[in-house]
C-alpha positions in Angstrom: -6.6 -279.6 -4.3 -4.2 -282.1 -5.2 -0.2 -281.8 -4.2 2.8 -283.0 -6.7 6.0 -283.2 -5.6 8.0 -282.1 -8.8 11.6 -282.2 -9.2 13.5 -278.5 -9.6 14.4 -279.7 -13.1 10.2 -280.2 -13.6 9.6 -277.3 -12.1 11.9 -275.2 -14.3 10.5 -276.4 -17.6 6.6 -276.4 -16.1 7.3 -272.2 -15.4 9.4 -271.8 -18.6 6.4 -273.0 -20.5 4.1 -271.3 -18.5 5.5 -268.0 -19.0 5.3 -268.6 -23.0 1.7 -269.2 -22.9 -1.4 -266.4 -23.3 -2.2 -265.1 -19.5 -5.7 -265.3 -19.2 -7.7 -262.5 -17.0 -10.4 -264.1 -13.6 -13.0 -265.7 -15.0 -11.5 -267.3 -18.4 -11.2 -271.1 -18.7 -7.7 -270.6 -17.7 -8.0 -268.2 -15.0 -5.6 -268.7 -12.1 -6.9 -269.5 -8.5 -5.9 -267.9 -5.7 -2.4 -269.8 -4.5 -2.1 -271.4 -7.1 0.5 -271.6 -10.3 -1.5 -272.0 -13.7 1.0 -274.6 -15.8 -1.3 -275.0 -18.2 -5.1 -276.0 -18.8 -4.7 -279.5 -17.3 -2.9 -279.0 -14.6 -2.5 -276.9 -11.8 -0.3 -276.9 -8.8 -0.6 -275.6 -5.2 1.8 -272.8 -4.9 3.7 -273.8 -1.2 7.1 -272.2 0.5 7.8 -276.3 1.2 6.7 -279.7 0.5 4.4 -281.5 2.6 5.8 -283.8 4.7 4.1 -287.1 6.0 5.8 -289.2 8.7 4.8 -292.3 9.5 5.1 -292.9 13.5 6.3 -296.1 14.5 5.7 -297.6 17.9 8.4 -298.8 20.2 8.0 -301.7 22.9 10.4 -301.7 25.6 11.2 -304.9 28.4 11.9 -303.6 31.6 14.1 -305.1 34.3 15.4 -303.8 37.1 17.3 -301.2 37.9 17.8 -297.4 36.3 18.8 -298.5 32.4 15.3 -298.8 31.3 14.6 -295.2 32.7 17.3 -293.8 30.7 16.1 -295.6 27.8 12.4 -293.9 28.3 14.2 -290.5 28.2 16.1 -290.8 25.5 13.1 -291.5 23.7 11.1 -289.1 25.4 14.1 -286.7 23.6 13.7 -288.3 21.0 9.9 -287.8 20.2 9.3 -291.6 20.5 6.3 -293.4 23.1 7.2 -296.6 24.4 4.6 -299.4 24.6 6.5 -300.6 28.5 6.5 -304.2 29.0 7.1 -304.4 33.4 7.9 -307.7 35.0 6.5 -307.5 38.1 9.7 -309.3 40.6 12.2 -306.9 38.8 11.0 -303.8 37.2 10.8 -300.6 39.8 7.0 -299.4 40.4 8.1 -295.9 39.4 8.1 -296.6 35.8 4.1 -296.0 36.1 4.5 -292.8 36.6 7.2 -292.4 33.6 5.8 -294.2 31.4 2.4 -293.9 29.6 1.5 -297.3 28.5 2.6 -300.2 31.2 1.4 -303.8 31.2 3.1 -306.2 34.0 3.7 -309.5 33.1 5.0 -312.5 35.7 8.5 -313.1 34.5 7.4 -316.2 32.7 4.4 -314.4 30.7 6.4 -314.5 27.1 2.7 -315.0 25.6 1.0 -312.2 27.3 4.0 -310.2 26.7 3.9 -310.7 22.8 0.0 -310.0 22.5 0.2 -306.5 24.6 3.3 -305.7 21.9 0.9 -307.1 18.8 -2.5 -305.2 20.5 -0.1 -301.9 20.7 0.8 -302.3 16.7 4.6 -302.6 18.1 7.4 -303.5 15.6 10.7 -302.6 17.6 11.5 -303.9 20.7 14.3 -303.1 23.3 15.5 -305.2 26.6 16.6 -302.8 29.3 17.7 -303.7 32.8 18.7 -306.7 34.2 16.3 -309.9 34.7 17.6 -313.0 36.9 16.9 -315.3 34.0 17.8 -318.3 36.7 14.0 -317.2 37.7 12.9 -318.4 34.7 14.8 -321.9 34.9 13.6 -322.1 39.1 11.4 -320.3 40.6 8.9 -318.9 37.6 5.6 -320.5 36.4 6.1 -320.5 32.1 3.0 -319.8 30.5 2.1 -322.0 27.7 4.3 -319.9 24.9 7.7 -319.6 27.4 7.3 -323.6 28.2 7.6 -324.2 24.6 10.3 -322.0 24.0 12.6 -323.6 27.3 12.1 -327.4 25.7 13.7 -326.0 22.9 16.8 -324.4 24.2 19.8 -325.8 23.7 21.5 -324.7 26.5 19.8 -323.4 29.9 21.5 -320.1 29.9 21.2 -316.2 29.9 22.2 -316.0 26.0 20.1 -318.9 24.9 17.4 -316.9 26.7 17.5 -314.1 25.3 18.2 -315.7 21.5 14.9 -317.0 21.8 12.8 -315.0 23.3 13.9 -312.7 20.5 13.2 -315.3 17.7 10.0 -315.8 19.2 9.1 -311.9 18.7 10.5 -311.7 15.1 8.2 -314.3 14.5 5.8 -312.1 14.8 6.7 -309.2 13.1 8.4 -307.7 16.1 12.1 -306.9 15.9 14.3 -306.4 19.1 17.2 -304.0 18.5 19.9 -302.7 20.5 19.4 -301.3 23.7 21.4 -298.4 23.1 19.9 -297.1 20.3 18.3 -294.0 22.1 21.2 -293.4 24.3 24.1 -292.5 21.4 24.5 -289.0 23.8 25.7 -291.5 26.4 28.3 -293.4 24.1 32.0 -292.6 23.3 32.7 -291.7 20.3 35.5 -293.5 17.6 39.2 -291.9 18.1 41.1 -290.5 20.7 38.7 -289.6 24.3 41.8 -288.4 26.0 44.1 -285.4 25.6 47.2 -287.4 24.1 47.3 -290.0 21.2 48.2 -293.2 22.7 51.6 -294.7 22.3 53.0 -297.4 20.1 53.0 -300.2 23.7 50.1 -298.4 24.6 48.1 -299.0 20.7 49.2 -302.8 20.9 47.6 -302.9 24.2 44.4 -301.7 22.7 45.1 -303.8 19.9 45.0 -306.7 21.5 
């Protein structure tokens, strides 16, 4: 059977004119099925309590570093109903996130290339970094793969912000945005207005101010 999402204003006239029009008994041309509202001989829809809804899932891809953040991230998530797609960089990211997460691939700290085709391969669109990564790693120690050499001959400065700038460009170039870290942990995050159990004073809202 075929679904039509009609407005209440659609619906109204639809049953207005269908109660003006002959009933017919089972069996006629226009007999009506079961569940379903006869509007008239050319069209007929389901009879539901609700709409259908469809959602379309979206895959996240998350960078981890080191430390606890990109755990917290994974559970906000988790509460959130979303699956990460967990890029792991093998000198920072904690072994435990194996067990936490469902989808891991680890990456040498220089591996932007390999990084950015397990992202495409997973259908990711959204990325978050969470958890720190020495970054002077990448300007030192770290063997660049072909895609991350590229990328550090064109920085313009050999620093964490220029870093992270491109590495992000480079994943927007291919379809994959990288959004703010805290975007599953707004349970975590003060709210706008007054936290405390007194309005601040006039020396004290200049201080803020400024």
């Amino acid at each position: 059977k075929s679904w039509f999402a009609l407005s209440r204003s659609q619906n109204a006239a639809l049953l207005s004119k269908n109660e003006r029009e002959p009933k017919h008994e089972h069996g006629d041309t226009g007999a009506r099925g079961h569940g379903e509202i006869a509007l008239n001989p050319d069209l007929r829809v389901a009879a539901s309590p609700r709409p259908r809804v469809f959602l379309i899932s979206m895959r996240y891809g998350l960078i981890a570093g080191n430390g606890k953040f990109p755990f917290m991230v994974l559970e906000g998530a988790r509460r959130a109903g979303v699956d990460f797609s967990v890029i792991a960089i093998r000198e920072e990211t904690d072994e435990e996130i194996e067990r936490i997460a469902e989808r891991v691939q680890w990456v040498g700290i220089g591996q932007l290339g390999k990084m950015i085709r397990y992202f495409k391969s997973e259908g990711v669109e959204k990325a978050i970094m969470a958890g720190q990564v020495k970054h002077v790693q990448i300007f030192s120690r770290a063997v660049p793969d072909v895609r991350m050499l590229k990328l550090l001959l064109k920085l313009p400065r050999r620093n964490t912000d220029s870093l992270i700038g491109a590495v992000a460009d480079e994943l927007n170039s291919e379809g994959i945005e990288l959004i703010d870290s805290t975007h599953f942990l707004q349970d975590y995050l003060p709210q706008a207005g007054t936290l405390s159990h007194r309005e601040p004073q006039d020396r004290e809202s200049d201080d803020i101010k400024y």
